[in-house]
N, C-alpha and C positions, 0 to 999 in steps of 0.2 A: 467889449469883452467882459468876462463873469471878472467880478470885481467885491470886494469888501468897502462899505463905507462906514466912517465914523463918526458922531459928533456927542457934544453935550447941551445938554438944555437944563434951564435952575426953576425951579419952583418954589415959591412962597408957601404954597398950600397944597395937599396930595389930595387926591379922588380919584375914581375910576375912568378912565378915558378910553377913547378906541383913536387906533392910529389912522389917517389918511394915508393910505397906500397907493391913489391913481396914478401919481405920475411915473410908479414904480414896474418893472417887468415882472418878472417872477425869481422866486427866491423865500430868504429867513429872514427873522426879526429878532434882536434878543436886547432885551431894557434891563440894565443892571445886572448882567448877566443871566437872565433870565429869560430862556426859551419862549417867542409868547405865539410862534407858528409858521406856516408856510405862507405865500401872496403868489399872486398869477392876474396877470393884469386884464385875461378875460373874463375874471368875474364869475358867479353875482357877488362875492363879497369882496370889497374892497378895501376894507379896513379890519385890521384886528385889534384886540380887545385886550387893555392892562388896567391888569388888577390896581387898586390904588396901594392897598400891602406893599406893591412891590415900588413904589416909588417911594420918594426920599426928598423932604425939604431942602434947597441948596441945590450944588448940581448932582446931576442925572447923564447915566450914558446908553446910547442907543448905536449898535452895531446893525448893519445892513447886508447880507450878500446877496447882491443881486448876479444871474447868471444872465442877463439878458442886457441889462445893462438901463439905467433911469430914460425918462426923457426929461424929466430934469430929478435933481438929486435934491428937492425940498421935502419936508415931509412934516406936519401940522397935527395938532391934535384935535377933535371931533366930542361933541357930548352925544351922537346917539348914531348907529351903526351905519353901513351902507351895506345890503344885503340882496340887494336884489338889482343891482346891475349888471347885465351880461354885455360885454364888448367882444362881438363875432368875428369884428375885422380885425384883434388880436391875436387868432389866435392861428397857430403857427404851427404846420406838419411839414412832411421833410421832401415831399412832391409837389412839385410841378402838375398843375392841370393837363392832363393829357401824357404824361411825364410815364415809360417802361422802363426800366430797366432789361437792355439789349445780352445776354448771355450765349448766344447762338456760337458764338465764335469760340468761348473762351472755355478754357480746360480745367476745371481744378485739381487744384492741390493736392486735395482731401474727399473722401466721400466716407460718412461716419455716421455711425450710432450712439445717440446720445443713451446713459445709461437711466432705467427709471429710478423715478423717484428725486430727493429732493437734497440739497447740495451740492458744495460745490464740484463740476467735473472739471480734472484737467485730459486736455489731447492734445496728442504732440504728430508733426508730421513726419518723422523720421529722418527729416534733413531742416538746414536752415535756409529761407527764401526770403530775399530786399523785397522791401514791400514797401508800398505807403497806402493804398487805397486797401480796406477787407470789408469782404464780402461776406458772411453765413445766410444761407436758402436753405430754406427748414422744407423739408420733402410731406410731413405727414405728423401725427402726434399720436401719444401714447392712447391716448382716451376717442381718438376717432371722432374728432370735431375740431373744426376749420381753421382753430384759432391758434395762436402761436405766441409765447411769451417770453419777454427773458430779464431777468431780475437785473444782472450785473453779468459783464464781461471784459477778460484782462486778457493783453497782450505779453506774450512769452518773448523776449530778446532769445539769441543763438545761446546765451548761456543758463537757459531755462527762469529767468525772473522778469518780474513785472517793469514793462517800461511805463513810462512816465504815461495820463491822460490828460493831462494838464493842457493841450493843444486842439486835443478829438475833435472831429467835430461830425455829426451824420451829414452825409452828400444826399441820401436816401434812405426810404423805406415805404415799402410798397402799401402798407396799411397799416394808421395808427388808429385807437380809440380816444377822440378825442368830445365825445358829447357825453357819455355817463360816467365818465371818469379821465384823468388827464394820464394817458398812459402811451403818451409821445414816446419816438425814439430814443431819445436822448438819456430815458431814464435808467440806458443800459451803462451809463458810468457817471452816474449822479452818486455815487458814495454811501446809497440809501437802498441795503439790500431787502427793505422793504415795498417800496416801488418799482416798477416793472414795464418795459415796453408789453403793449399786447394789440394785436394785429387786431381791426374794426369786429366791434359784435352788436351795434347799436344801427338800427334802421336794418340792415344786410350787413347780412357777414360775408367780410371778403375769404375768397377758398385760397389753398394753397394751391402752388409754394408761396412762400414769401419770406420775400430779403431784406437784409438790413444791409445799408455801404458807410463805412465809417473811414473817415481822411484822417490818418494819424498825426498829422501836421507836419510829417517829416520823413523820410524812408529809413526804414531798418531792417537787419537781418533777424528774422523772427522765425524760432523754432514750435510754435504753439499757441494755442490759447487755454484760457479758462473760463467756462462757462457756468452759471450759476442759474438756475429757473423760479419761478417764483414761488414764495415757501410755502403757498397753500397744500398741505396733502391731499391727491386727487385732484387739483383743481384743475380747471380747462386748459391746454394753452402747451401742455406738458410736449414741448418738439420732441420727435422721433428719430427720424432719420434727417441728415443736412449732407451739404455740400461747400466747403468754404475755396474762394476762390481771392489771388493776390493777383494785385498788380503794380507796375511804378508807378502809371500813369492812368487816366481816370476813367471809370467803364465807360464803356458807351451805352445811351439813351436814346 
């Protein structure tokens, strides 16, 4: 499970280090409270880079959150970088080979137009529905190309506020870009309205529709969502038209 770790380590003598990050998933680093980046354990880099400024004779604290969780929870220091290691069998999208998602049966909700341009929209369905599995299928996009994105999105409870994500987790999604850029599912409730799911546009682009299934970790009575697109003005990806669809129990595939 996404986790915080913490320790300290003492130094006699300060210089510039880079950290060993392989044993770690993906996630942040911060040394003395000091930001020093993001890690992803597919790589090419491996290690990140502290300044010696930021460290301090005696001890030293280094906080960890990892979202994927270690395979083991050590972590060393390096005198010269790792930057060119790709680990393919790390890396991690939210389908099943072979894997549809089955829609044929099921009725939504909702059938909606996203408004253009950029921030955040709320839509509400006009009644409140128990749910645990959500669905949005993006029909089309503003700019008329295949791709489909979305920065951040929050679930509305019956009394129109945010429930908890602290549980989320994606069941699915029909196409992620994961070779020029790391723009998995999941980074529609990673906390970082800079980052963005966005549907394959590397090798072939996959066409619409395309879905996102997000397991809330729990059932609730939920009057809405709020969706948020990514903040480039003009940029690709801009959804059109969607359909979002609830259920208790979990789609079929």
């Amino acid at each position: 499970m996404p986790a915080y770790y913490r320790g300290t380590f003492n130094l006699t003598k300060t210089g510039d280090t880079f950290l060993n990050m392989t044993t770690w998933g993906k996630g942040l680093v911060w040394v003395n409270g000091y930001a020093l980046g993001r890690f992803w354990e597919i790589g090419p880099q491996q290690t990140l880079y502290v300044p010696g400024c930021w460290l301090e004779e005696g001890e030293n604290e280094i906080i960890i959150l990892d979202i994927v969780s270690p395979e083991e929870n050590k972590i060393s220091g390096l005198r010269y970088p790792i930057l060119d290691l790709l680990r393919e069998d790390g890396i991690q999208t939210h389908r099943k080979e072979g894997e549809n998602l089955d829609l044929s049966a099921e009725k939504p909700v909702l059938e909606s137009t996203f408004a253009p341009g950029n921030g955040w929209q709320t839509i509400t369905f006009g009644q409140s529905v128990q749910t645990r599995y959500f669905c949005l299928e993006g029909l089309n996009s503003y700019g008329n190309d295949d791709m489909a994105a979305i920065a951040e999105l929050e679930i509305l409870d019956a009394d129109g506020k945010r429930i908890s994500r602290q549980n989320w987790k994606i069941v699915y999604a029909d196409s992620e870009e994961i070779v020029k850029a790391n723009n998995t599912a999941d980074k529609v409730f990673d906390l970082q309205e800079s980052t963005f799911w966005n549907s394959r546009y590397s090798r072939s682009v996959a066409k619409y529709p395309h879905q996102i299934v997000i397991d809330l970790g729990a059932e609730y009575s939920i009057s809405g969502f709020q969706y948020l697109p990514r903040a480039e003005a003009d940029a690709p990806g801009m959804i059109k038209d969607c359909r979002i669809y609830l259920k208790k129990e979990s789609f079929k595939y």
